[in-house]
GUKOL-531073 format. One record per atom (N, C-alpha, C, O): x negated, y negated, z negated; atom name. Coordinates in steps of 0.2 Angstrom, whole numbers, padded with zeros to 4 digits. Layout:
pt east X	north Y	up Z	atom CA;
...
//
This chain:
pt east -0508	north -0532	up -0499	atom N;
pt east -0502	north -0527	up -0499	atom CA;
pt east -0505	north -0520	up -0498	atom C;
pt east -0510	north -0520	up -0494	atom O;
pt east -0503	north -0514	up -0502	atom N;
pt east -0506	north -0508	up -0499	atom CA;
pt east -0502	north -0504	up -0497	atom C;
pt east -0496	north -0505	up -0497	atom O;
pt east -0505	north -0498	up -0495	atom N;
pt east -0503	north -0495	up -0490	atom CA;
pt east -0495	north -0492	up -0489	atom C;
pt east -0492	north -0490	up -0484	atom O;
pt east -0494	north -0490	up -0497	atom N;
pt east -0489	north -0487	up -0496	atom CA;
pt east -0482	north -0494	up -0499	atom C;
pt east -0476	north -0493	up -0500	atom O;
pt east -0485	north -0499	up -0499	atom N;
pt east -0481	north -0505	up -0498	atom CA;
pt east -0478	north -0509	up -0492	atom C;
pt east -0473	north -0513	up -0491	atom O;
pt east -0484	north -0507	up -0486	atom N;
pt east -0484	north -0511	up -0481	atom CA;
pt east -0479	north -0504	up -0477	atom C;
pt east -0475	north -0507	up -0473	atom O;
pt east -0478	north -0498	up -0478	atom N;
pt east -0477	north -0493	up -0477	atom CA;
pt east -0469	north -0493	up -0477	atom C;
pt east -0466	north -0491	up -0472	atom O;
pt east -0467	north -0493	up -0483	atom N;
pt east -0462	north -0494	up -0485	atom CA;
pt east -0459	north -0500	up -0484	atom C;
pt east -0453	north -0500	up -0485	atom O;
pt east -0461	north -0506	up -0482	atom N;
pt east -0460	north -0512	up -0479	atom CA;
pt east -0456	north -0508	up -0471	atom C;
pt east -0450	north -0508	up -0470	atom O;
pt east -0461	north -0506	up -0467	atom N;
pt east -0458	north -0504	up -0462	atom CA;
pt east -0454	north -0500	up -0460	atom C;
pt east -0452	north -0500	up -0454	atom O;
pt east -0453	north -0495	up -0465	atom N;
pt east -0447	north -0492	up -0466	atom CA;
pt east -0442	north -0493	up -0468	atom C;
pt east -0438	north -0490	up -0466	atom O;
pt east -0441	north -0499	up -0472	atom N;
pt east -0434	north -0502	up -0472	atom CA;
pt east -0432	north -0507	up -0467	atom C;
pt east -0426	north -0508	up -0467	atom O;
pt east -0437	north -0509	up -0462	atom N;
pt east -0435	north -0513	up -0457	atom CA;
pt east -0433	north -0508	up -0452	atom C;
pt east -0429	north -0510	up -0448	atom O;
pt east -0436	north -0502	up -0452	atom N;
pt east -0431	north -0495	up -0444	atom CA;
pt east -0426	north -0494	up -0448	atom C;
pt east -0422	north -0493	up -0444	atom O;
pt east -0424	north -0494	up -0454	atom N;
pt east -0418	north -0492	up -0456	atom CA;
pt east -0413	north -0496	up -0456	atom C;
pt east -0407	north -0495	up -0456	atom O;
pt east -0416	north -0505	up -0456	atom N;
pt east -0411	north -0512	up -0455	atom CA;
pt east -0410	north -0511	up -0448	atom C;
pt east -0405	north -0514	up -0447	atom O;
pt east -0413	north -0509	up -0443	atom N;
pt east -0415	north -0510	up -0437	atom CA;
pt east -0409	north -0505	up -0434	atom C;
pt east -0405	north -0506	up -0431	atom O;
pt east -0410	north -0500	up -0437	atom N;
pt east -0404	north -0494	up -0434	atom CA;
pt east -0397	north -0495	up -0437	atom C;
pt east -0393	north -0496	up -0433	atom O;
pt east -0397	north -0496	up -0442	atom N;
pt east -0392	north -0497	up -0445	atom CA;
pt east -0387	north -0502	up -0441	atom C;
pt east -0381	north -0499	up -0440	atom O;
pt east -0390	north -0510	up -0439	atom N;
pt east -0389	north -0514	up -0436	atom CA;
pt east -0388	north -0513	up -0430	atom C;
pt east -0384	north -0517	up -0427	atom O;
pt east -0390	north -0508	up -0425	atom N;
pt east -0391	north -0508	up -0421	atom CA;
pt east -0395	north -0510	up -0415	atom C;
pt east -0394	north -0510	up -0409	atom O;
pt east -0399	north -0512	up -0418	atom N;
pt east -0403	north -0516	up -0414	atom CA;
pt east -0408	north -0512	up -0413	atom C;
pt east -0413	north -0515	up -0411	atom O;
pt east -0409	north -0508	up -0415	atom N;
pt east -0413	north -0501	up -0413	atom CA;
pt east -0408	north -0495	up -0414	atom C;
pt east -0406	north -0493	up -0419	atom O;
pt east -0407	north -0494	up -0406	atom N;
pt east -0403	north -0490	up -0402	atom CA;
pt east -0408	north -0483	up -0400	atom C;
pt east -0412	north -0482	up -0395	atom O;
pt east -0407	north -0478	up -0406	atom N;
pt east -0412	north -0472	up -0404	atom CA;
pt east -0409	north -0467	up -0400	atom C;
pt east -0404	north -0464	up -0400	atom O;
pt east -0415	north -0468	up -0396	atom N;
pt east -0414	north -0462	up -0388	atom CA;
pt east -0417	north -0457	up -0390	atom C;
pt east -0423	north -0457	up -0392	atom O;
pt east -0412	north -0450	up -0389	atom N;
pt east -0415	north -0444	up -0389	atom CA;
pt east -0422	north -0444	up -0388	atom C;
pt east -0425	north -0441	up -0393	atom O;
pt east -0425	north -0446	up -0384	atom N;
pt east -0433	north -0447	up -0383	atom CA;
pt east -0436	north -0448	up -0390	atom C;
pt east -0441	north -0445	up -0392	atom O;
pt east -0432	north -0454	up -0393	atom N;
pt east -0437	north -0458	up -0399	atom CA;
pt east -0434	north -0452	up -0406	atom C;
pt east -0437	north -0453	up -0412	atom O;
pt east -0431	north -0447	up -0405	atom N;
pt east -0430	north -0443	up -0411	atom CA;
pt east -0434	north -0436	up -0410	atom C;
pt east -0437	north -0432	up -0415	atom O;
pt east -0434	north -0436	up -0404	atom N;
pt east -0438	north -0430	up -0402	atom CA;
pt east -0444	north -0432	up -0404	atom C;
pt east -0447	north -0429	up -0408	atom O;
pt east -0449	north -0437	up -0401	atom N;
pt east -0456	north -0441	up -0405	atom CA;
pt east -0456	north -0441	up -0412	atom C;
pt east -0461	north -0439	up -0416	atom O;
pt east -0450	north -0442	up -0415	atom N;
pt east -0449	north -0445	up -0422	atom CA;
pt east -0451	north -0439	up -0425	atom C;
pt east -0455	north -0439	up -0429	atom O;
pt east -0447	north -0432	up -0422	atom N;
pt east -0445	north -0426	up -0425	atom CA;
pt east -0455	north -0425	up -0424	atom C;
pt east -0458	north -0428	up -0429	atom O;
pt east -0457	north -0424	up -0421	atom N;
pt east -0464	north -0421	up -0419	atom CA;
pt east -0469	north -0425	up -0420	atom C;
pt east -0475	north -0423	up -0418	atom O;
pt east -0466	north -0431	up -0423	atom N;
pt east -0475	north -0435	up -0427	atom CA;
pt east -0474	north -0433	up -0434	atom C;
pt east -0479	north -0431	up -0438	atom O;
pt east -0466	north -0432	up -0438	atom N;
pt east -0467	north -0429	up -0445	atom CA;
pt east -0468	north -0423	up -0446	atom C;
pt east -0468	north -0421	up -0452	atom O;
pt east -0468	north -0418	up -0441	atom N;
pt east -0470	north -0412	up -0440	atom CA;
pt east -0479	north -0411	up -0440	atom C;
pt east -0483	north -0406	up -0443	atom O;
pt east -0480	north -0417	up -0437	atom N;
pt east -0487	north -0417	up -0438	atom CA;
pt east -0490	north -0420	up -0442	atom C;
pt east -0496	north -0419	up -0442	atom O;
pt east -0487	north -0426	up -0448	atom N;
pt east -0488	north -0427	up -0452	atom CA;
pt east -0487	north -0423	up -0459	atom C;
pt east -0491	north -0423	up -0464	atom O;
pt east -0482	north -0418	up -0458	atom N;
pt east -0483	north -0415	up -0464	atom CA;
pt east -0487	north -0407	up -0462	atom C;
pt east -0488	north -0402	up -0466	atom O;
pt east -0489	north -0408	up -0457	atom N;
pt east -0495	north -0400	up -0457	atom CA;
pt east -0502	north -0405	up -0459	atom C;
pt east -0505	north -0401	up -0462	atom O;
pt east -0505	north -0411	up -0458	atom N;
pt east -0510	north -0412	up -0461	atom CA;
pt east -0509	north -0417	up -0467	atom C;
pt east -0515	north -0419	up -0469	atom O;
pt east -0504	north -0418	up -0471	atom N;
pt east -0505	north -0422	up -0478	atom CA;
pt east -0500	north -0417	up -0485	atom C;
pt east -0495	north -0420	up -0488	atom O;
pt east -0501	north -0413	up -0487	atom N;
pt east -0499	north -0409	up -0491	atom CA;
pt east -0496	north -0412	up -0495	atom C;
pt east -0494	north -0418	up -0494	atom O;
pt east -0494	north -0409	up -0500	atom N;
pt east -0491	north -0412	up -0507	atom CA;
pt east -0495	north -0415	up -0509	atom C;
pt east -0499	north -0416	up -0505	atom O;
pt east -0496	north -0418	up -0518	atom N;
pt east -0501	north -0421	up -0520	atom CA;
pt east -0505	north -0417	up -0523	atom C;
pt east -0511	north -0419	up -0524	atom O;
pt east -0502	north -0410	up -0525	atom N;
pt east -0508	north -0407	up -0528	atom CA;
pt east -0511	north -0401	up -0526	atom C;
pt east -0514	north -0396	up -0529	atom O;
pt east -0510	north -0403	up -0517	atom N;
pt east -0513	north -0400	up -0513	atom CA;
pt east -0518	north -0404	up -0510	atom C;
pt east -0524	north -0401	up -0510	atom O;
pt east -0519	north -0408	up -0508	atom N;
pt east -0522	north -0415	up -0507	atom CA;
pt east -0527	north -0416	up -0510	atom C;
pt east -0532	north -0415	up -0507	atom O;
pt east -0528	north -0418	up -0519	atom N;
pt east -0531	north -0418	up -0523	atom CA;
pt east -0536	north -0413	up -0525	atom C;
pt east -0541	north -0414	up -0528	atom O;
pt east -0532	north -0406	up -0524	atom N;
pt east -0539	north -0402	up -0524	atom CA;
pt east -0543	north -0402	up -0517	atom C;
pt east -0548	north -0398	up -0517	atom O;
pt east -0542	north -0405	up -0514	atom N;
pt east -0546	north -0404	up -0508	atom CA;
pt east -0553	north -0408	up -0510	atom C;
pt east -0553	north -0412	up -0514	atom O;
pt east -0557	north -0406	up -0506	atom N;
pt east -0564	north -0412	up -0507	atom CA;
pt east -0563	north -0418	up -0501	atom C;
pt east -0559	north -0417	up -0496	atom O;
pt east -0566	north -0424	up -0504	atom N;
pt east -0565	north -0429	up -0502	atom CA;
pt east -0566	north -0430	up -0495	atom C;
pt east -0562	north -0433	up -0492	atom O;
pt east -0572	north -0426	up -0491	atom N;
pt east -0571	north -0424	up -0484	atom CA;
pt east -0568	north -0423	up -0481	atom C;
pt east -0569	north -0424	up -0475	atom O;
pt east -0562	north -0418	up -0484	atom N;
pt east -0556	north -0415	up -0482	atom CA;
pt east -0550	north -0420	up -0483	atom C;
pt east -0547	north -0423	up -0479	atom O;
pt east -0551	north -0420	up -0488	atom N;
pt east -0544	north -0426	up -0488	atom CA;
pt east -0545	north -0432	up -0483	atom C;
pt east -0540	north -0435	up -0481	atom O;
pt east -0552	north -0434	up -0482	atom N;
pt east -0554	north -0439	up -0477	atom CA;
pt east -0552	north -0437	up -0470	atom C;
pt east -0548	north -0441	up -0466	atom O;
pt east -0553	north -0433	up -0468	atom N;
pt east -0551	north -0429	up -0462	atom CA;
pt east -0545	north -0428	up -0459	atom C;
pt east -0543	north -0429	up -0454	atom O;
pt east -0541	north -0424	up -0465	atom N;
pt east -0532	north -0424	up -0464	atom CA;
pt east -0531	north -0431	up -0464	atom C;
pt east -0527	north -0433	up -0460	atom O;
pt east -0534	north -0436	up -0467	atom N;
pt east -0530	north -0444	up -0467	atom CA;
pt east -0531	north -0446	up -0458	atom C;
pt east -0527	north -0447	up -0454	atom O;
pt east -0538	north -0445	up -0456	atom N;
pt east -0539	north -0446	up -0451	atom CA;
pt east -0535	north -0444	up -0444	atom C;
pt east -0535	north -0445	up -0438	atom O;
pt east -0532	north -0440	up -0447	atom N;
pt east -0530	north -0433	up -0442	atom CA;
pt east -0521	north -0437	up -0442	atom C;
pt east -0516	north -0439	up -0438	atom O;
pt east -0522	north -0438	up -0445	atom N;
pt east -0513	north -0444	up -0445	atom CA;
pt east -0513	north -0448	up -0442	atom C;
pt east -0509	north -0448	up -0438	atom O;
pt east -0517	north -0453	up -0441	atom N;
pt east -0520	north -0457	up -0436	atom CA;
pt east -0519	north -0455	up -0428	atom C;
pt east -0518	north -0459	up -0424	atom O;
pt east -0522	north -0449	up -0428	atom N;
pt east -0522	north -0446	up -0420	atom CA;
pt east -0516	north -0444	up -0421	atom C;
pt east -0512	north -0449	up -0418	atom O;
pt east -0513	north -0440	up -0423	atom N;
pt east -0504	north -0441	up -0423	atom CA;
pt east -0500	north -0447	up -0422	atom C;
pt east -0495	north -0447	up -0418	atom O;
pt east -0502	north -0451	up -0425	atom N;
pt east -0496	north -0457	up -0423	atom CA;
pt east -0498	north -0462	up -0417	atom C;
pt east -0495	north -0465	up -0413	atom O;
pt east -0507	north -0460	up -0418	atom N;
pt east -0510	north -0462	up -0409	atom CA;
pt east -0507	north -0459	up -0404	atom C;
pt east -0503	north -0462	up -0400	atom O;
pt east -0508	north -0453	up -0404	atom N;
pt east -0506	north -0450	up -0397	atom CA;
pt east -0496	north -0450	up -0396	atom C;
pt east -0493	north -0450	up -0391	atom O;
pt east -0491	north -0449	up -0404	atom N;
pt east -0486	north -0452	up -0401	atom CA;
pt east -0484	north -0460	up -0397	atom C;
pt east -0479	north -0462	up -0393	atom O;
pt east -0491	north -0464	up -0400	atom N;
pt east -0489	north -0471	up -0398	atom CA;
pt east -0488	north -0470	up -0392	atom C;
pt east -0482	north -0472	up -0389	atom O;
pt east -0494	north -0467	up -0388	atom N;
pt east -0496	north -0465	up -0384	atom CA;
pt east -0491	north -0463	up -0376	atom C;
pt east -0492	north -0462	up -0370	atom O;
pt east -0485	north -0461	up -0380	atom N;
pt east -0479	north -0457	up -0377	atom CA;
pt east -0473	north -0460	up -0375	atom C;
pt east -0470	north -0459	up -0370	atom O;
pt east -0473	north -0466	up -0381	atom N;
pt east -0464	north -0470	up -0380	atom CA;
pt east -0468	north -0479	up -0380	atom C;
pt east -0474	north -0481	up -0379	atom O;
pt east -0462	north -0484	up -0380	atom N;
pt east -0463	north -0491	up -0379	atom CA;
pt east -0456	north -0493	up -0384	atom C;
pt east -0453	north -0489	up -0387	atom O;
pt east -0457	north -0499	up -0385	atom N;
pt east -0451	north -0504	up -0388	atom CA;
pt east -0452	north -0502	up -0395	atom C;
pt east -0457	north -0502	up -0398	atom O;
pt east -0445	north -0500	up -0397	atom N;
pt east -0445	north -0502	up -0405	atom CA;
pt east -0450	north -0496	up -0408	atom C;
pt east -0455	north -0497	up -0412	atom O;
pt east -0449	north -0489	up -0405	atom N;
pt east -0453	north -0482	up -0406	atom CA;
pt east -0460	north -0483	up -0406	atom C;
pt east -0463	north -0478	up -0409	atom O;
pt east -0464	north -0488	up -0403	atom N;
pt east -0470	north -0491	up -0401	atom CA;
pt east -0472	north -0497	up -0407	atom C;
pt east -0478	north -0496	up -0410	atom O;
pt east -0469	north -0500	up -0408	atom N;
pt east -0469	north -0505	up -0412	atom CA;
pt east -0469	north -0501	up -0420	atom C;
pt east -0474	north -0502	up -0424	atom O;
pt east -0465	north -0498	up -0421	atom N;
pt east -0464	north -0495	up -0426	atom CA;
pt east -0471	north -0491	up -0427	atom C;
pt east -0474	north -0492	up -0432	atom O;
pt east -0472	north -0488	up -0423	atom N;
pt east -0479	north -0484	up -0423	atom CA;
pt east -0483	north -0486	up -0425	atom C;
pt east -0487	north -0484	up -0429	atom O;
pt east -0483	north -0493	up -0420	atom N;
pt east -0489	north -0498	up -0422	atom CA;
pt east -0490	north -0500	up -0429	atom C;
pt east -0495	north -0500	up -0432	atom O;
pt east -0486	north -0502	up -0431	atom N;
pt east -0485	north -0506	up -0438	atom CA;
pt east -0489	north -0500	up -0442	atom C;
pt east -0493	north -0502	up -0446	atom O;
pt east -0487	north -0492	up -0440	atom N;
pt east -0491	north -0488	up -0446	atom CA;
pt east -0496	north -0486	up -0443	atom C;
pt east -0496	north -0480	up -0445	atom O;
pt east -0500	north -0488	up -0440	atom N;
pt east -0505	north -0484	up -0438	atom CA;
pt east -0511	north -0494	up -0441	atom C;
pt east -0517	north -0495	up -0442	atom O;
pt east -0507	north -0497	up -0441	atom N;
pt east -0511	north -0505	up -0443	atom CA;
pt east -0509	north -0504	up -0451	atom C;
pt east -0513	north -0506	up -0455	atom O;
pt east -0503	north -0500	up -0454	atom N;
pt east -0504	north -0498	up -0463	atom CA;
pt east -0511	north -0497	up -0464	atom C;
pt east -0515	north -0500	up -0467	atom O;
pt east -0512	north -0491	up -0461	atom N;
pt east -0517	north -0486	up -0461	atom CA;
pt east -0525	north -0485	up -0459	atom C;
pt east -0530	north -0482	up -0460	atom O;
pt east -0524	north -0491	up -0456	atom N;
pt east -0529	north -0496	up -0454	atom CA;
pt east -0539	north -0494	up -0458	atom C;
pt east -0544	north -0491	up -0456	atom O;
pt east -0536	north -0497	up -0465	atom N;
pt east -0540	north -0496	up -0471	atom CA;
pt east -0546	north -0489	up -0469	atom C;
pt east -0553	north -0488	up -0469	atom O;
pt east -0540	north -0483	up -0468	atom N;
pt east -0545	north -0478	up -0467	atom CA;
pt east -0551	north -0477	up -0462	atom C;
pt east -0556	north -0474	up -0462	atom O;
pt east -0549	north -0479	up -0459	atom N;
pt east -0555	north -0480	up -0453	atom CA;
pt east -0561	north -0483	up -0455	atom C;
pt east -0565	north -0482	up -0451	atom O;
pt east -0564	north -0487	up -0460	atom N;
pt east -0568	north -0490	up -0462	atom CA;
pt east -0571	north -0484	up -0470	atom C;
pt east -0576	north -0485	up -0473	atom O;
pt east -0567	north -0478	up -0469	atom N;
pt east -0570	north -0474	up -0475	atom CA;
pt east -0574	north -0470	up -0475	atom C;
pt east -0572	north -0465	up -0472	atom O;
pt east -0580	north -0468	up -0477	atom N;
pt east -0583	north -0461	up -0477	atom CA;
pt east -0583	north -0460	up -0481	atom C;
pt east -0581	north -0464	up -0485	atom O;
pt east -0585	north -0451	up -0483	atom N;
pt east -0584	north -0447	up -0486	atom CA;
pt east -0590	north -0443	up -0491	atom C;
pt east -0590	north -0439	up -0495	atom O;
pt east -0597	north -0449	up -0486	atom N;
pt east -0602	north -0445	up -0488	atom CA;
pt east -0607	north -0451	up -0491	atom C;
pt east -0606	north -0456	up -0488	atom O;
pt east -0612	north -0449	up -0496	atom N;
pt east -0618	north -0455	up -0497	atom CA;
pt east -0622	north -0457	up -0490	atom C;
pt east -0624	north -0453	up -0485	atom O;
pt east -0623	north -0462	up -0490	atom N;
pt east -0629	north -0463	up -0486	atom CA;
pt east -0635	north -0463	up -0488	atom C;
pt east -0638	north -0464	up -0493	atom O;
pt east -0637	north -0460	up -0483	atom N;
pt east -0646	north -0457	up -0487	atom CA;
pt east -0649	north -0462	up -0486	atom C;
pt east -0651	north -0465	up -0491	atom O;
pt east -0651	north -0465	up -0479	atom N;
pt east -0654	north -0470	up -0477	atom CA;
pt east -0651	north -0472	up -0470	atom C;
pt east -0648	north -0469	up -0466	atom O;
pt east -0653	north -0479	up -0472	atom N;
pt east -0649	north -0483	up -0464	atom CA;
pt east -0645	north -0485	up -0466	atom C;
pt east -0643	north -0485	up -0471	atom O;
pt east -0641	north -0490	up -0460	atom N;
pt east -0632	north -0492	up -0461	atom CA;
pt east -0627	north -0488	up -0461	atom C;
pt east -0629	north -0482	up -0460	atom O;
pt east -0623	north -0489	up -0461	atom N;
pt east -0616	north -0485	up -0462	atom CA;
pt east -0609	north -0488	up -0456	atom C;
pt east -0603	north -0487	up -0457	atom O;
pt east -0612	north -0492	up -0453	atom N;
pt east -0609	north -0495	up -0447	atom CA;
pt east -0603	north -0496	up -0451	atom C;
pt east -0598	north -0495	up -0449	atom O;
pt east -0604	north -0499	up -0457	atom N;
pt east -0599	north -0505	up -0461	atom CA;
pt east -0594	north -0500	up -0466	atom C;
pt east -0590	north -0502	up -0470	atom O;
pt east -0595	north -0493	up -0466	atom N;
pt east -0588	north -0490	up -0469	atom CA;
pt east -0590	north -0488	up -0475	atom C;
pt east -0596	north -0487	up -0476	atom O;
pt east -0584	north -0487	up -0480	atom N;
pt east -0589	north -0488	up -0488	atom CA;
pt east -0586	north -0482	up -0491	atom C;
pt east -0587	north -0478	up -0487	atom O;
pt east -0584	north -0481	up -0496	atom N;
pt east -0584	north -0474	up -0499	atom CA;
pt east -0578	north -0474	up -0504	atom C;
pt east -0578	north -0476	up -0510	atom O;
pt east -0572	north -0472	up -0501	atom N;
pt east -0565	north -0472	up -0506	atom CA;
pt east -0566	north -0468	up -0511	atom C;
pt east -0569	north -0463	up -0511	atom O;
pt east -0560	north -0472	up -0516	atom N;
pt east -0559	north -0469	up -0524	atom CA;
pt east -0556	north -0465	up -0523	atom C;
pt east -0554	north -0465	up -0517	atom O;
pt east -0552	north -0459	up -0528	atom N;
pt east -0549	north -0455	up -0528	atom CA;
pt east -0542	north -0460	up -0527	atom C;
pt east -0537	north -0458	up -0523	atom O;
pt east -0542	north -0465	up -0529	atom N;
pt east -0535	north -0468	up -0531	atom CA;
pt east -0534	north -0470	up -0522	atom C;
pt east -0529	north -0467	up -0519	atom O;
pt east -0536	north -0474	up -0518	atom N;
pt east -0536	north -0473	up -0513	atom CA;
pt east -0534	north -0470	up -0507	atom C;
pt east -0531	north -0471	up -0502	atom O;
pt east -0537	north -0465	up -0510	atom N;
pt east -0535	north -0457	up -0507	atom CA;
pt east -0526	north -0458	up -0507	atom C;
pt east -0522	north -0459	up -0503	atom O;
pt east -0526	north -0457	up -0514	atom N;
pt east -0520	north -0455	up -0518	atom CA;
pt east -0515	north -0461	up -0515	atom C;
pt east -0509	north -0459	up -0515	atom O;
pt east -0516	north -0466	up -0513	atom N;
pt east -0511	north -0470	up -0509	atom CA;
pt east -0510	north -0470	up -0502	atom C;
pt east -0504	north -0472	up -0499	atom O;
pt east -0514	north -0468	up -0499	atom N;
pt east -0515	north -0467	up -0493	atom CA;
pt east -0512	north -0458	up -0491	atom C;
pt east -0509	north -0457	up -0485	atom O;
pt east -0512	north -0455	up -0495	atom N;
pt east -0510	north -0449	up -0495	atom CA;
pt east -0503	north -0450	up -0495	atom C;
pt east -0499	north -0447	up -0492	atom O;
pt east -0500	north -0455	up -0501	atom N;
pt east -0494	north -0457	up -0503	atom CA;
pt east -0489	north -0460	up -0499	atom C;
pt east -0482	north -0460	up -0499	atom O;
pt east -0494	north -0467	up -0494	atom N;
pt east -0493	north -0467	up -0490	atom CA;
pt east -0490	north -0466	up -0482	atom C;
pt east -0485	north -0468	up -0478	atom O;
pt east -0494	north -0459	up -0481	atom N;
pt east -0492	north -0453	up -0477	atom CA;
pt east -0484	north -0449	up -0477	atom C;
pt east -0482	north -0445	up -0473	atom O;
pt east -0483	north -0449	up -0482	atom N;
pt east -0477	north -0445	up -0486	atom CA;
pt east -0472	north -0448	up -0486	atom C;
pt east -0467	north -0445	up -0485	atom O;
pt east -0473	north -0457	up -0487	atom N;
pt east -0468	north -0461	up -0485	atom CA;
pt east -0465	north -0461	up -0477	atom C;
pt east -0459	north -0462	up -0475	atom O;
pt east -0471	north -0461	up -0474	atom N;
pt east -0470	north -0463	up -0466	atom CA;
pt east -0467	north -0455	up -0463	atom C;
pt east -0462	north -0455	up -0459	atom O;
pt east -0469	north -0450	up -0464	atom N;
pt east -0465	north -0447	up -0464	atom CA;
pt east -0458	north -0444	up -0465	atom C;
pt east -0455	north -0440	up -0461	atom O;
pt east -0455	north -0446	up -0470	atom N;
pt east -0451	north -0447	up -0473	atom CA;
pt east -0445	north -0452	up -0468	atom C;
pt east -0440	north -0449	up -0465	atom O;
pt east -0447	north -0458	up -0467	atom N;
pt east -0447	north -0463	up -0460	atom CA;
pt east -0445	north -0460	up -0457	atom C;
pt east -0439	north -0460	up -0455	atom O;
pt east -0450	north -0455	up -0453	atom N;
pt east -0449	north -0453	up -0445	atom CA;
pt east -0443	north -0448	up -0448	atom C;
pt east -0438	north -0448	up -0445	atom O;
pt east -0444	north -0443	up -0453	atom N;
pt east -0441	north -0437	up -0451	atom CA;
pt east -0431	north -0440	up -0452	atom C;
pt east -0426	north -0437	up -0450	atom O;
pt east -0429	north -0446	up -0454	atom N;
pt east -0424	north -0450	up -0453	atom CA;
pt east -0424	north -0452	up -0447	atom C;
pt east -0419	north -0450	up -0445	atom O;
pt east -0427	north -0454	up -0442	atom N;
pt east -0428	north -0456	up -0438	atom CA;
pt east -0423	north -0451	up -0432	atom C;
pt east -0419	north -0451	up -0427	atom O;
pt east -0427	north -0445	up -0435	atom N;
pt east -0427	north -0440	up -0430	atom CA;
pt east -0420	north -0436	up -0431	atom C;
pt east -0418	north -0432	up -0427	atom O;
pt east -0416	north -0438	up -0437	atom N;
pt east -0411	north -0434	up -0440	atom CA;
pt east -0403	north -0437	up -0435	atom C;
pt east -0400	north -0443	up -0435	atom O;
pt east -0401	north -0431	up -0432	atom N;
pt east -0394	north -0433	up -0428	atom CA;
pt east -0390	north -0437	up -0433	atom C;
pt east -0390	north -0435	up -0439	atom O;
pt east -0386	north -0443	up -0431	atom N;
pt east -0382	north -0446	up -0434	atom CA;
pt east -0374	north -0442	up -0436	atom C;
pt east -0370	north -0439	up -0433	atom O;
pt east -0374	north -0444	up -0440	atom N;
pt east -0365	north -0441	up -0441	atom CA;
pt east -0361	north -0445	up -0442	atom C;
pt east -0361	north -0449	up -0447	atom O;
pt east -0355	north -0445	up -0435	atom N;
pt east -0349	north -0450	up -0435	atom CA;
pt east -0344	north -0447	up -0441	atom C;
pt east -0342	north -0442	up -0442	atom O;
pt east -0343	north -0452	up -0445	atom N;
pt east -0338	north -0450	up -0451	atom CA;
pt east -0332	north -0448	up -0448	atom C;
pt east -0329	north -0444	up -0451	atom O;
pt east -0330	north -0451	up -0443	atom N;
pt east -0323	north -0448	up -0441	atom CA;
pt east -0324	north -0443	up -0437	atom C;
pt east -0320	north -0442	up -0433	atom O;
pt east -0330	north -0438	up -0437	atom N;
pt east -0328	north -0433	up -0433	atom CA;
pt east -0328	north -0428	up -0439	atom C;
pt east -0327	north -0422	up -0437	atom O;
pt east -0329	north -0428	up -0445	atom N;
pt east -0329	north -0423	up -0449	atom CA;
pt east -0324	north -0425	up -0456	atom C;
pt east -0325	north -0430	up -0460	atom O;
pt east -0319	north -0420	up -0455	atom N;
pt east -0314	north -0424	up -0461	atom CA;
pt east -0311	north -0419	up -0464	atom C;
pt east -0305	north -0417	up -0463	atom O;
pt east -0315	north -0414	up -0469	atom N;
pt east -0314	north -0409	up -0470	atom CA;
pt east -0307	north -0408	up -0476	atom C;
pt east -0304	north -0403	up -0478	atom O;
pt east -0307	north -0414	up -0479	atom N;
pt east -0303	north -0414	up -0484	atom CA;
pt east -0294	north -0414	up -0479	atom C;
pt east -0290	north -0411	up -0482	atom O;
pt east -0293	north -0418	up -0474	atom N;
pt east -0286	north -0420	up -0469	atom CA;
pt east -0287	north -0412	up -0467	atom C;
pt east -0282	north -0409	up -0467	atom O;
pt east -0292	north -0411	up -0466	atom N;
pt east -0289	north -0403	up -0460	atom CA;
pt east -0288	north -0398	up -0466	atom C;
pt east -0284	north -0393	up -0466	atom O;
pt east -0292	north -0399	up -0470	atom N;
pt east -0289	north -0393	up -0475	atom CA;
pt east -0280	north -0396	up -0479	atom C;
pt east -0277	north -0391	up -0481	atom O;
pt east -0278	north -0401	up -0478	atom N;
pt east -0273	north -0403	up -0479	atom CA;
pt east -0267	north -0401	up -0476	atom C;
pt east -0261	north -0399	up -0478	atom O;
pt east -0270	north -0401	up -0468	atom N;
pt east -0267	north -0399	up -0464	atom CA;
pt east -0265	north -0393	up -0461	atom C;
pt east -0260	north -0392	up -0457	atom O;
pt east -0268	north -0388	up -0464	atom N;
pt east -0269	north -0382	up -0462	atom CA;
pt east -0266	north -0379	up -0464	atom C;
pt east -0265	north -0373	up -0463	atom O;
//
């Protein structure tokens, strides 16, 4: 499965999981939620912001998401934690990529991603994103807003 499959896998399970209730979001998990997509969208641009970048770079911003959703793991526990985890184990992939030829020597196992790669993992980022920034989004009780009755009424 790839990245922005396993991604999107996870994403419909916090949204079966809220919906259902059974992920009960505490201020706390919105405020995390709110400030890992804040820092996922200052390091993974659009696509054709991304794609001009050189591979080092875009290597780097991918990597830099990782410390993002490490150090919120880092923060909370239970579903907020699990959740985290699940994308930070998407994501996984990239930790194994370099950016650069090997001249000589080993490469302590890490091999050399395609643009397409890239381009999934980038796309990937944009979904989890996406994720959190729901996550972080106040709910709205439909009975507290009933604009068509109060304009009726007025």
């Amino acid at each position: 499965m790839d990245m922005r499959r396993i991604v999107a896998v996870l994403a419909e399970e916090a949204e079966q999981q809220i919906r259902d209730r059974t992920w009960e979001l505490t201020p706390r998990d919105r405020d995390l939620a709110l400030k890992a997509a804040a820092g996922l969208r200052d390091v993974v641009g659009p696509p054709d912001v991304q794609e001009a970048l050189a591979q080092i770079d875009r290597l780097e911003h991918l990597r830099e998401t990782l410390a993002v959703l490490a150090v919120t793991l880092a923060r909370t526990h239970g579903h907020m934690a699990w959740f985290l985890s699940g994308a930070i184990n998407a994501l996984e992939p990239i930790l194994r990529w370099r950016a650069l030829p090997a001249d000589r020597g080993g490469t302590f196992g890490t091999v050399l991603a395609s643009p397409e790669q890239y381009a999934e993992a980038e796309d990937a980022v944009r979904r989890l994103h996406d994720a959190l920034a729901q996550i972080a989004a106040e709910p709205v009780d439909p009975g507290s807003v009933l604009p068509s009755r109060q304009a009726d009424e007025a």
